[in-house]
N, C-alpha and C positions, 0 to 999 in steps of 0.2 A: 304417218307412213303407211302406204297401202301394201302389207308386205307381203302377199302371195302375187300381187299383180305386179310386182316389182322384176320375180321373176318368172313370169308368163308369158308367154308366147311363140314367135314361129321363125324357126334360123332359117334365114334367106340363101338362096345361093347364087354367084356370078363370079368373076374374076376382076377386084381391084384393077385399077388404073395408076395409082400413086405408088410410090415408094416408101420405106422408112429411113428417116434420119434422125440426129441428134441437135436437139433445139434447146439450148441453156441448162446442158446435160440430161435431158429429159428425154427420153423413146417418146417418135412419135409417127405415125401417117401423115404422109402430104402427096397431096396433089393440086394440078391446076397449075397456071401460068405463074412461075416462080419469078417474073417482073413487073406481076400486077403489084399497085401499093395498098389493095382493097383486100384486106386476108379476113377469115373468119376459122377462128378457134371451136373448136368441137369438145366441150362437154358430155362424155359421156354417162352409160347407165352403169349398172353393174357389172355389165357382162366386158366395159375395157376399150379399149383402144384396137384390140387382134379381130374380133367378131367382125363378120363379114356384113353384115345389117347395116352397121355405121358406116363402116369404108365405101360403100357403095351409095349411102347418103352422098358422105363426103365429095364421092365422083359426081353425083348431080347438081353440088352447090359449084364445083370449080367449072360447068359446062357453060357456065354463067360468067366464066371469066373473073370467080376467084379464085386467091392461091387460099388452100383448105389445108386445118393442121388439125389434126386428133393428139393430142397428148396421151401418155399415159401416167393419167390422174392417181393410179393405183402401187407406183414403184414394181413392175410384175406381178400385182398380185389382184386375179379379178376372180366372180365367179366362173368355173366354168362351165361350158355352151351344154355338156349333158343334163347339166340341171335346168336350161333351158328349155331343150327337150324334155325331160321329164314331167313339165309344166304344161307341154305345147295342147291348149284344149281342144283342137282340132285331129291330134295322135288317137285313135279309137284302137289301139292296138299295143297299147306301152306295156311291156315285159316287167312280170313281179319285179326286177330289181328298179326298175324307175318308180312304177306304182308304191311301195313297199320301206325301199332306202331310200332311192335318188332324189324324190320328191321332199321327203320331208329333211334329208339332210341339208338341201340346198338351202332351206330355211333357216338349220341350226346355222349352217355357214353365214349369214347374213346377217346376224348381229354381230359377233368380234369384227366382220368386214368392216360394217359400219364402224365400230368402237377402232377398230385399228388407221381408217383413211379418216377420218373424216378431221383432226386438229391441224393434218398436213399439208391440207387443200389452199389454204389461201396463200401460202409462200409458193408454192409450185405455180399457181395460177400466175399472180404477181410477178414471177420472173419468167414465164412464157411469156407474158406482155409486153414487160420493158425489152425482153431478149429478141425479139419480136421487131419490136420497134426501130432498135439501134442498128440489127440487119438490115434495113428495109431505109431509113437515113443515109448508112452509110453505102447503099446501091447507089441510090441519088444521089450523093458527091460523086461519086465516079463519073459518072454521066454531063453532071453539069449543069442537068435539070433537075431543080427540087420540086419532088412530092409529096405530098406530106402524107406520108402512112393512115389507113384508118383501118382498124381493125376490130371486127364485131365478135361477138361471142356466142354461140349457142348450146342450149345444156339441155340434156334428157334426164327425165327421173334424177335420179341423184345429181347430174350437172345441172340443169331444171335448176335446185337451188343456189348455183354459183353463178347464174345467170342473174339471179337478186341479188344476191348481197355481195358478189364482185362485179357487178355494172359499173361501178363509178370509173372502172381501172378499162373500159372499151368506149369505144364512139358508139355503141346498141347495144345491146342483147335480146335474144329470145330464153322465153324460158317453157318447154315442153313437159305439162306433165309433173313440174316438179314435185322432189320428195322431203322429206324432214324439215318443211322450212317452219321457222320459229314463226308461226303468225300473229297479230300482224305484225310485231314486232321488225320483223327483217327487211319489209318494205322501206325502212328509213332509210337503205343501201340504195335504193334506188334515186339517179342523178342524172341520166343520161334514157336516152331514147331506148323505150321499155316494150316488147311487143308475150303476148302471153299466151298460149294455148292448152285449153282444157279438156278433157275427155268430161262426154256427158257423163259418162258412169265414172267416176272416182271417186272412193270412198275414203280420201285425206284431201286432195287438192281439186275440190268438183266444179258445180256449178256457182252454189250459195257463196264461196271462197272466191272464186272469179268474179262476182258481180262484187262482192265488195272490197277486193283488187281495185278494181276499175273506179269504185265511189273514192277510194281513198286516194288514189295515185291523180285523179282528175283534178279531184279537190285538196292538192295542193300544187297544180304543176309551179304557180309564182318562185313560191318558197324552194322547191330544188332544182329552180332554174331550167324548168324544162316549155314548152311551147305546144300552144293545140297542135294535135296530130302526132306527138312524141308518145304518146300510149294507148295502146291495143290491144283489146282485149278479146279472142274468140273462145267460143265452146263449139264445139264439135260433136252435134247431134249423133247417139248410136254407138258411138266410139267411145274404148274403156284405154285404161290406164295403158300407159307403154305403145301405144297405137302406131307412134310416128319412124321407132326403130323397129316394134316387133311386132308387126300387123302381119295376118296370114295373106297373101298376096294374089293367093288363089281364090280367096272371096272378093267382090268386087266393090261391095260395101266397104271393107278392112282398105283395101289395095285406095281407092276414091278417097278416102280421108286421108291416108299415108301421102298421098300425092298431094292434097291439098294443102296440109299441113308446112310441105317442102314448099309451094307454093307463098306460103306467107312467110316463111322464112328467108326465100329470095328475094321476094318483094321487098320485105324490109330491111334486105342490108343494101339493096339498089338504092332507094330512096338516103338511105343515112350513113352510109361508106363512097357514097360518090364526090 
């Protein structure tokens, strides 16, 4: 786990599109056309389901003409955004309480997070899915036309690794950046259409870890039943950990890979939710 890049980087601003509802008693964000049957779930970082970074993600995957769900992965409970700032390496001006407290408590905060969310993750993921799913069947009986739901999954940092090792429960996933994942252990998770993105600088999930992603995952597509072109593997030249949610936007370096990133994330729920 790379943990000071976990919580690093730069709070976005804009005004959401989506709303929140209640999805298999779960808080969550959505947007996008609530009668597509092409949905993709949003895994977030630490900073939750409320942060504006993600929802604004969010609103760029539904432009595409999916319906977009943010769960809230963490039952109310995430870090918060001042320890974001606290972090932001572009801030040349951070006041002794960020310098001083805010920065380093954000970090004591980051282990019990972990130690408190992380047993609870796969029944909540699990029952977004199936709850998911059963909504989106029972649109289609109404209608009269069946379609058959596919729904992908994408995770950041900390969802990064529920994007491995709960793949088998979507029709894809992406997985950005992931954090804590058992290597390699946890690739056995992987079953279904796998797409990856790495930050050159990542000092847990980097380069060396991605190229041997891609040797392992290739060399075995028979055996988990997956098909050339079912896995993808990029690194993202320049770009450090957390890039895709919390890139400074005002660099154009940062802003380029943030955009590209969305990019391969579109591309591949087009390709494997159609």
């Amino acid at each position: 786990m790379s943990c000071p890049e976990c919580v690093t980087g730069s709070l976005h601003s804009g005004t959401p599109k989506g709303t929140e509802a209640t999805i298999g008693g779960v808080n969550a964000y959505v947007v996008g056309d609530p009668n597509s049957s092409r949905v993709i779930v949003v895994g977030t970082d630490a900073f939750g389901w409320r942060i504006p970074n993600t929802r604004l993600v969010a609103d760029e995957y539904a432009a595409h003409g999916f319906r977009v769900v943010v769960p809230d992965l963490f039952n109310g409970w995430e870090l918060p955004t001042w320890s974001l700032n606290a972090h932001d390496p572009y801030n040349k001006h951070k006041s002794l309480f960020q310098r001083y407290v805010a920065a380093p408590a954000s970090l004591f905060i980051f282990v019990p997070f972990v130690l408190r969310n992380r047993p609870r993750q796969v029944s909540l993921i699990t029952n977004i899915a199936s709850t998911l799913r059963a909504s989106l069947a029972a649109s289609d009986s109404g209608t009269g036309q069946k379609k058959e739901p596919k729904i992908g999954f994408v995770g950041y940092c900390w969802g990064g690794r529920l994007a491995i090792t709960q793949n088998h429960l979507f029709e894809a996933t992406v997985a950005a950046h992931p954090s804590l994942v058992g290597f390699p252990d946890e690739l056995e998770g992987i079953k279904k259409p796998f797409s990856l993105a790495v930050a050159e600088k990542d000092n847990d999930f980097g380069p060396a870890k991605a190229e041997e992603t891609e040797r392992i995952l290739k060399g075995s597509l028979e055996r988990r039943g997956l098909r050339e072109g079912d896995v993808e593997v990029r690194v993202y030249k320049g770009a450090k950990h957390g890039w895709t949610t919390r890139a400074n936007l005002d660099v154009p370096e940062e802003k380029a890979a943030r955009d590209e990133a969305i990019k391969q994330v579109v591309d591949w729920f087009e390709k494997h939710l159609s």
